[in-house]
C-alpha positions as CSV (number, residue, x, y, z in Angstrom):
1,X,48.8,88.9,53.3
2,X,51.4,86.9,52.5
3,X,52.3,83.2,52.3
4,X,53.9,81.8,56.4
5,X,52.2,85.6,57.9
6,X,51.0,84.8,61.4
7,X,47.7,86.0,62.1
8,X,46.2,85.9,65.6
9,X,43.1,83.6,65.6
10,X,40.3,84.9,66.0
11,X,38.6,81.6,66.8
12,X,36.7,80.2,70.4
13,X,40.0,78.5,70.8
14,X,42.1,81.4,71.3
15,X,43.4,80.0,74.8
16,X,45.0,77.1,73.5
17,X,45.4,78.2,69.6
18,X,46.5,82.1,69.8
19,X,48.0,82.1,66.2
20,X,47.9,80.5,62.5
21,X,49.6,80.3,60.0
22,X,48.6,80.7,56.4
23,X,50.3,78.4,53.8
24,X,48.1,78.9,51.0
25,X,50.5,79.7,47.8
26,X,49.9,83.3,46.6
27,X,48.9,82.0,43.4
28,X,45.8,81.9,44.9
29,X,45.6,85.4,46.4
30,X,42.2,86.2,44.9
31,X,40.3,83.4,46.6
32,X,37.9,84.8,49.7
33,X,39.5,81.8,51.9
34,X,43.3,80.9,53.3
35,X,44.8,77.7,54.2
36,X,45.9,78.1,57.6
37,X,48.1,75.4,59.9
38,X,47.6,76.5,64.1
39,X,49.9,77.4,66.0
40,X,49.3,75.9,69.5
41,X,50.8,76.5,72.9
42,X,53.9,74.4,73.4
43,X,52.7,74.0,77.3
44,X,49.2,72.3,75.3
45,X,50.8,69.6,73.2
46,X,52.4,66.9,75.8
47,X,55.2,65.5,73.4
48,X,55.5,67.1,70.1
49,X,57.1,65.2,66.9
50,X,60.0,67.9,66.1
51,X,59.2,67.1,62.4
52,X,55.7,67.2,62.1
53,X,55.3,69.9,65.2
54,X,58.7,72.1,64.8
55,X,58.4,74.6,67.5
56,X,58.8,78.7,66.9
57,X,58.2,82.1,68.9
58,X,55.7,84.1,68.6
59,X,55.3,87.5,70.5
60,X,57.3,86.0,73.0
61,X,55.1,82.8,73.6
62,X,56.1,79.3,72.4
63,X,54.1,77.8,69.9
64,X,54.1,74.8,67.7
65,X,53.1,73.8,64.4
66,X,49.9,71.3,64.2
67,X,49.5,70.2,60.6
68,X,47.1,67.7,62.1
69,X,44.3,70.6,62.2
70,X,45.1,72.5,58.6
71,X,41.6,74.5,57.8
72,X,40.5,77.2,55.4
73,X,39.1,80.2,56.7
74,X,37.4,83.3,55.1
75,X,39.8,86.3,55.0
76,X,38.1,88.3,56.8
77,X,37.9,85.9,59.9
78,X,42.2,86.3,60.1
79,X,43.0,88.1,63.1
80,X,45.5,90.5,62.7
81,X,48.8,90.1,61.1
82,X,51.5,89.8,63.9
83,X,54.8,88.4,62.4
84,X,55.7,85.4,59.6
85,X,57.5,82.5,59.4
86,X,58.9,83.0,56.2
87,X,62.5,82.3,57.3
88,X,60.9,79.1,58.9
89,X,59.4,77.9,55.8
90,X,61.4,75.1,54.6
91,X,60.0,73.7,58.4
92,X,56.7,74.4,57.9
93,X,56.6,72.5,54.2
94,X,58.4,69.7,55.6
95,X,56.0,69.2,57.8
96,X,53.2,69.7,56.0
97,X,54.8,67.1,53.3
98,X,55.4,64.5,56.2
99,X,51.4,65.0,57.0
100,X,50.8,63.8,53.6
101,X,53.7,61.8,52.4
102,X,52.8,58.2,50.4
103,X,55.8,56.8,52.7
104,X,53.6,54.5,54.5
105,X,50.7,53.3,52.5
């Protein structure tokens, strides 16, 4: 499992959050948890912040990024591997770095 894989949650919020995505570092590989970002359905989020929620497709179905609900989960709670965002990555770190830029303190 690799660094921006999409997994399929495996969560009670499958509905409304059917994917995340994992943006732990592999650095950390041999830890029994992952960092994942959701990946919520576009129709859920009434007006998404293009940089902080950049928008992808998934299986067809149009997700977005929510930075604002980052959790780590044990590895064997990741649903199964469906796709990555690795060519999307620069988005997803730029959003993640807007979530915790000093910009405004």
């Amino acid at each position: 499992m690799g660094q921006f894989d999409v997994h399929r949650n495996s969560g009670p919020q499958q509905a409304v959050i059917p994917y995340v995505v994992v943006v732990q570092s592999s650095r950390f590989d041999s830890a029994r948890r992952r960092v994942v970002i959701p990946l919520v359905l576009r129709s859920a989020v009434p007006s998404p912040d293009p940089s902080l929620n950049p928008g992808f497709d998934v299986e067809g179905r149009k997700v977005v990024l929510n930075p604002l609900q980052i959790v780590s989960i044990a590895v064997d709670r990741l649903g199964k591997r469906v796709g990555s965002l690795k060519n999307d990555g620069d988005r997803v770190i730029a959003a993640i770095d807007l979530l915790i830029t000093r910009a405004w303190d």
